[in-house]
N, C-alpha and C positions, 0 to 999 in steps of 0.2 A: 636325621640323626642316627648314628648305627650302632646298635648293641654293642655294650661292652664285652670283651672278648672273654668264653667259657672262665672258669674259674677265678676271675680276676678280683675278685671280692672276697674271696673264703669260703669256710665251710658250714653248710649248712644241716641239722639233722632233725626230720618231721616228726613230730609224736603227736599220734592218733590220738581220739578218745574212747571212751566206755565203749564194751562191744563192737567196737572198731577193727580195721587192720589197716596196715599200712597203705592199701590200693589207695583208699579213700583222697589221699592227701596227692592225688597224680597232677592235677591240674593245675593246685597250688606249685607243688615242685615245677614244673614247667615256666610259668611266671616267674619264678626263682633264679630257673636256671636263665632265662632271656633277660635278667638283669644283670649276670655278669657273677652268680653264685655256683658253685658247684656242692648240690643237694643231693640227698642219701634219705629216704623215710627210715626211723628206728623200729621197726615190728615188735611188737610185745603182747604178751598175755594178759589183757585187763582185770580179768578176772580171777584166772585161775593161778596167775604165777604171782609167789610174794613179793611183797613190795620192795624189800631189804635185794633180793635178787635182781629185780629187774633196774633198779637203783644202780647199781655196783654195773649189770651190764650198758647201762648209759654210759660212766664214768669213763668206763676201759674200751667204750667206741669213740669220744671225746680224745682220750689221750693218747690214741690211733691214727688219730690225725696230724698234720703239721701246720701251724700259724694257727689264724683265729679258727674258732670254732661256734657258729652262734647256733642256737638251738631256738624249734618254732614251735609250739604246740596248742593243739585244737581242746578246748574243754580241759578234762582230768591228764591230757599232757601236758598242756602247762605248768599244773600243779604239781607233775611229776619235775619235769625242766625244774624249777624251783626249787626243789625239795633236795635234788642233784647237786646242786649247785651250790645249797647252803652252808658254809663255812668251810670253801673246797677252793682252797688259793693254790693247791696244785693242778686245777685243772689249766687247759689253754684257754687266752683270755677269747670273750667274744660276749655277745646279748643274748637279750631272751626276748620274745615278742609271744605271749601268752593269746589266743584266738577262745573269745566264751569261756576262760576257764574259772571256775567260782573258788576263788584263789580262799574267799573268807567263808567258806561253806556250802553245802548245795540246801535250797529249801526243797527240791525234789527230790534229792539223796535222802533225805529225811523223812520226805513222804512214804515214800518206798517201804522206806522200814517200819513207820506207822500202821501202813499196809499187812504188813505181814509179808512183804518182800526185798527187805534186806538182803537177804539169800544171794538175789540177783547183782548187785556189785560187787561181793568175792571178796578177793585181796584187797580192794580199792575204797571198802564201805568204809571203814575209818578215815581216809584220807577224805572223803567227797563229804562227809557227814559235819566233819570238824574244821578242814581247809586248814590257814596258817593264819599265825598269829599277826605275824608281821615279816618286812624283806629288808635282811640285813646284810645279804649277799656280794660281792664284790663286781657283782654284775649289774648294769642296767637293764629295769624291766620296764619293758612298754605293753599296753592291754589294748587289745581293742575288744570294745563291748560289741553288743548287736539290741536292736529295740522292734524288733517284727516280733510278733508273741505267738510265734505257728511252731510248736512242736508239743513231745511227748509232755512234757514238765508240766503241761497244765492238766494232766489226768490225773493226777498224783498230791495232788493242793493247789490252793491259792499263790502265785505266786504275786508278791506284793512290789507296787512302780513297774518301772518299765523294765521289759525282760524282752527273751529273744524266744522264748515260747519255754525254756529251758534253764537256762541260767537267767539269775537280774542282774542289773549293772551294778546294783549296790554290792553282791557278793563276787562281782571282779574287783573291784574297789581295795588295795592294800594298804598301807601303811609303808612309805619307806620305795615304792615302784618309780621309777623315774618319768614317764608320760604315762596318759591315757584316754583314748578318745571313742564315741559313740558313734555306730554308723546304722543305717535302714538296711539291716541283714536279721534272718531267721538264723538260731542257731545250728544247725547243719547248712545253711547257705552261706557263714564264714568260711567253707572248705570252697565256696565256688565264686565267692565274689572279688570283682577285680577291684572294689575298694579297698577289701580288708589286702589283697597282696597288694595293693601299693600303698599302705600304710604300711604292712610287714618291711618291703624294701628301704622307705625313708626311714624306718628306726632302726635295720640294720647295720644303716650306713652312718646315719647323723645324731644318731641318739634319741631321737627327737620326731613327732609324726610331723608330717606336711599337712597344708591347706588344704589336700584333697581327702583328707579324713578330720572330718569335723569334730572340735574337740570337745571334752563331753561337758555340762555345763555343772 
């Protein structure tokens, strides 16, 4: 069977997570682009640049482009994608496929500042501390969780059910998202698994995950 031809599906824009840069997300875009997408990562400033700013520069990269526009984000890019996108019927139409992002709050963001290291998320500690209420958006969102519990999130508290070391599936969990499904990934190993880009691809295209990302229960 032969790859769909470059750009035949639209347009794609990656947003990193905390402490992140856009490098991160090469191997997803690549997957991306061998399904027939033409992908762009959005770089931003996690921490240092306001949130009201880096917002606005999404928007005016979005409406730089021509046809659809779907946007993909790992962790607190999703939450940014989201946030972009809410009550913005003049953007161009496309999805969102959110990757670990704790749409309903971080319990690690939390920790952090229990700590005495609030400091450390910037611009972003509101956003990661509180998440969204609910998605009332004109867009379809699709989440893939992750249930491997290896990362930073567990030095920081207890994180409670199944979690990806970092985020839990209960604070990907939204109100009003259009699918959502569970796979055997660490949260920094949704930037490298070829479950979560072939569940990214099926919900780009179909609204909807496939049977090869199992869905969450």
């Amino acid at each position: 069977m032969h790859a769909p031809p470059p750009d035949s599906r639209g347009h794609v824009l990656l947003l990193h997570g905390l402490w992140m840069r856009g490098f991160v997300m090469t191997l997803l875009a690549h997957r991306l682009r061998e399904a027939g997408y033409r992908v762009e990562p959005f770089d931003y400033l996690s921490v240092m640049a306001p949130l009201d700013r880096t917002l606005a520069r999404l928007r005016g990269r979005m409406c730089a482009q021509a046809g659809a526009v779907h946007l993909v984000g790992h962790s607190l890019g999703g939450v940014l994608a989201l946030k972009a996108c809410a009550g913005r019927d003049e953007l161009p139409p496309g999805r969102i496929v959110c990757l670990g992002s704790p749409l309903r709050g971080s319990a690690a963001a939390n920790g952090l500042a229990e700590h005495g290291a609030g400091w450390l998320l910037g611009h972003s500690r509101d956003t990661l501390e509180r998440g969204l209420p609910n998605w009332a958006g004109p867009r379809e969102v699709g989440v893939v969780a992750g249930r491997q519990p290896y990362g930073l999130g567990q030095a920081v508290g207890q994180l409670a059910g199944d979690n990806d070391g970092t985020v839990t599936v209960a604070e990907t969990r939204l109100a009003g998202i259009q699918d959502h499904c569970v796979i055997e990934s660490s949260h920094i190993g949704l930037l490298f698994s070829a479950a979560a880009a072939t569940a990214t691809v099926q919900f780009l295209g179909d609204g909807r995950f496939g049977t090869e990302a199992a869905p969450a229960t």
